[in-house]
C-alpha angles and dihedrals in degrees: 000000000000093000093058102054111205118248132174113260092202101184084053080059103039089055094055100042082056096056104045080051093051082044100055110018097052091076135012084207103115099183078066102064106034107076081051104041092084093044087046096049101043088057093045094046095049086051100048087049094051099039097056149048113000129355085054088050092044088044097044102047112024113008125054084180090068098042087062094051087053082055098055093044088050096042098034119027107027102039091061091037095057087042101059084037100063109095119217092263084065102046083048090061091056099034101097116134112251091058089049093048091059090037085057087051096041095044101049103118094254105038088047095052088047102058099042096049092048085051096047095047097043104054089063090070111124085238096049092038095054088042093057092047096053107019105072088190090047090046092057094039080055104043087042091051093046090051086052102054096028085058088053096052096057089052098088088043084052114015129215111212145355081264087052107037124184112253119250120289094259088040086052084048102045086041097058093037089059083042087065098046106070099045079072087085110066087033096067100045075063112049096044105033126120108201126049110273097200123054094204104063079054120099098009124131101275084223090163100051100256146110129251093241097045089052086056093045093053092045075059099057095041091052091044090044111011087061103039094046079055099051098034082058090062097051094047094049086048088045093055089053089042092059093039093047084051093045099052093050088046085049090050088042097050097042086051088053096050089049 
């Protein structure tokens, strides 16, 4: 990748290196953290991955199809992953009132949804598109944003502590189907769209082989597919619990009764 030079993203690095240290220094418990750490460090590694050289560099200068693949990772994968990693020492050091006071407020089902769909939407607008793209400062305030909310979204999925609690397994289920249905929208301005949408993905070298249109077609079908097999994967995975969980009380239940 000649044509893209490699360069340090040290914010990228001074994230992760945060939060491994907000992962390990915040308790000497091990048993803590061990049953976490997989859960912590998958999440971190997928960010980290997804957040540097190059795929940031590929997706923020010559492919809108990549930079959307950036978006899912960052809305869809880390975000859980981080969630179910952070052991309960962590979740202490965090835990003062005023901040789970406004977590209470942001993660109900409603208000969450709410907020990450209006992010998510609304980041695909032409003006805050070609912003990112071409303002460093703007690009980290989105991609931030969008963690943020993307990390409150999953909070009733995954819940955080016995103030906070997870919603029900088919509330889990209904709540993550509605999350699949408005990025359609923007999904489908893309994917269907006949002249290019963000100024600036126009004009610049086609280093990888492919339109301009088709790039932005193909960002279509990532965000459409790419999020709801993400999503869908999460139900079904909920949904298969769910049904064990059922059938071992109906068992319990049925072997008392025969008793």
């Amino acid at each position: 990748m000649s044509y893209i030079s490699w360069h340090p993203h040290f914010d990228v690095w001074a994230l992760i290196f945060s939060l491994i240290i907000f992962f390990e220094y915040t308790t000497d418990n091990n048993y803590l953290k061990k049953e976490k750490r997989k859960f912590w460090y998958s999440g971190l590694l997928i960010l980290w991955i997804f957040t540097d050289w190059p795929i940031h560099d590929i997706g923020e200068k010559y492919l809108f199809s990549v930079h959307s693949v950036e978006h899912l990772v960052l809305a869809l994968v880390t975000p859980p992953l981080l969630l179910m990693g952070m052991h309960s020492a962590q979740k202490k050091v965090i835990s003062i009132k005023p901040f789970i006071n406004l977590l209470k407020i942001t993660s109900h089902p409603l208000i969450a949804f709410i907020l990450f769909n209006t992010v998510m939407v609304g980041m695909h607008w032409s003006l805050v598109v070609n912003l990112m793209v071409t303002n460093t400062i703007f690009h980290f305030f989105i991609h931030s944003l969008m963690l943020l909310v993307s990390l409150n979204m999953w909070v009733p999925v995954i819940g955080f502590t016995d103030d906070i609690k997870k919603l029900s397994s088919p509330a889990k289920i209904g709540y993550l189907f509605l999350q699949s249905l408005l990025p359609t929208i923007p999904a489908s301005f893309l994917a269907f769209g006949t002249e290019p949408l963000y100024s600036a993905y126009v004009g610049i070298d086609q280093v990888f082989n492919i339109s301009t249109i088709d790039d932005q077609t193909l960002a279509g079908v990532i965000l459409k597919l790419g999020g709801g097999l993400i999503l869908w994967s999460f139900i079904l995975v909920i949904w298969m619990k769910w049904y064990k969980t059922e059938k071992t009380f109906d068992d319990v239940v049925r072997n008392s009764s025969n008793d």
